[in-house]
Steps between C-alpha positions, in 0.01 A plus 500: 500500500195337642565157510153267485662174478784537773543569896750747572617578790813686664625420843792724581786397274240203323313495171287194510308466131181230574367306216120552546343293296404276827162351282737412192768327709692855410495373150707758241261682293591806254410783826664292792873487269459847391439604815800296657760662279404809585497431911845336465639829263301752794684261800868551290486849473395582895799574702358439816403117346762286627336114447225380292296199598264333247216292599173427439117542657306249589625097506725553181799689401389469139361203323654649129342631232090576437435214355144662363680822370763276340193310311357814420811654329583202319150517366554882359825363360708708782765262686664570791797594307479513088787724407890583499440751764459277777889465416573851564546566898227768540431605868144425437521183323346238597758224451779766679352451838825319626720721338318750711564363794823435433603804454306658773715675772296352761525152648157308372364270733201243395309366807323232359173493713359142217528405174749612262437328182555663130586837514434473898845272470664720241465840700578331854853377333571843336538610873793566752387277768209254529321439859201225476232404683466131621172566255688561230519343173717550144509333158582592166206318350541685106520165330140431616352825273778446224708792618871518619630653809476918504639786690850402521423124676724354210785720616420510881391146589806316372692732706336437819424126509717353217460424142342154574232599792386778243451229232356275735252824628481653093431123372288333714259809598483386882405721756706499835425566816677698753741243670664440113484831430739559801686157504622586091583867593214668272363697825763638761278413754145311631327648798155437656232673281380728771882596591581607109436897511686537860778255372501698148501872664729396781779401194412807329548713770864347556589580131331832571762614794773463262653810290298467142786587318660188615217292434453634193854437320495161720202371262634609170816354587317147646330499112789611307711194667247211396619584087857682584846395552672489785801862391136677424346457821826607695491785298151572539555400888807796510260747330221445720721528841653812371172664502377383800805564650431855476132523637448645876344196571805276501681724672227456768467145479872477576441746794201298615737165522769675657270606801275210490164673469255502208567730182301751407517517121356804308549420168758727383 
């Protein structure tokens, strides 16, 4: 697919998908989502993809939605979402974004170069890991266009800062900067704005060296625990160490701390 509305580009084991809507703040319009679902479906089903980092051109990671197409399809009576099948997980719904990434094999990365506010917010939570700039910025500011939190934030946000801080964030519409964003766990970590893409594809790149397998059963089993009980997750735990218990590259990383040297994992 020719994508007109995102940067993509692969270094070694590295999607990155760029929001480039730099004149729009990276604002979500009808192209720039379909065109996301699609790049993070393409970086899932490349074996040699091993990370995905999200981020955005310009001096925003995304400001939210298009405010002007969001007029404009009000107007011809078409709202963002009108029907019972934004409550059917379809891989290209809208609404299913998080689900997405969820359920990606990959680890998902957002490197949040500005301003995450609206669906800006809502995507960089859906994510793995969150690195920010010292520029940074994110609010859930729906209450101030008469809308309620989307893509997941409702589920994800409690989880991460608490059931208060998200009413606090949901309630009073404030946008934080990057020192709160850090200090009430929302971002993983705050670097200096021209250190984010080193400090983002040097963490990649760690997770990268690692067997995917591995990785892979590691993240479903990280999400499964947040809504499972304790005899399901040591179950799930057993199941997942008998399989990777089998793989060539265990064996090697064994090997490798046995004789103190650095594995060489082939993914088998």
């Amino acid at each position: 697919m020719m994508y007109h509305e995102l940067l993509i580009e692969k270094r070694e084991r590295i999607y990155v998908i760029k929001f480039n809507r730099p004149q729009h703040l990276n604002a979500f319009n009808t192209r720039l989502t379909g065109e996301f679902v699609n790049a993070l479906s393409t970086a899932d089903r490349e074996n040699e993809i091993k990370v995905v980092i999200i981020t955005g051109a310009g001096s925003a990671f995304s400001a939210g939605i298009d405010i002007n197409e969001a007029i404009e399809r009000i107007e011809e009576h078409k709202p963002i979402l009108s029907s019972f099948e934004s409550m059917v997980p379809v891989q290209m719904s809208v609404p299913w974004v998080p689900w997405i990434i969820r359920h990606m094999k990959k680890p998902v990365i957002a490197a949040i170069n500005g301003p995450a506010i609206g669906a800006g917010f809502t995507t960089a939570l859906a994510c793995d890991i969150r690195v920010a700039s010292e520029q940074a910025q994110m609010g859930a500011p729906f209450g101030r266009v008469g809308l309620i939190p989307e893509f997941g934030s409702t589920y994800n946000l409690p989880r991460l800062v608490g059931i208060a801080k998200a009413c606090e964030l949901v309630f009073t519409c404030d946008v934080i900067d990057a020192r709160e964003m850090e200090e009430i766990g929302l971002v993983n970590k705050v670097v200096a704005a021209d250190d984010l893409e080193r400090f983002t594809y040097q963490m990649a790149s760690k997770i990268a060296k690692w067997p995917s397998l591995s990785i892979q059963i590691a993240k479903r089993a990280l999400y499964q625990g947040l809504d499972s009980d304790l005899v399901s997750q040591l179950q799930f735990e057993a199941l997942g160490i008998g399989i990777c218990s089998e793989t060539e590259d265990h064996y090697e990383g064994l090997k490798a701390l046995l004789e103190k040297r650095s594995p060489v994992f082939k993914e088998r």
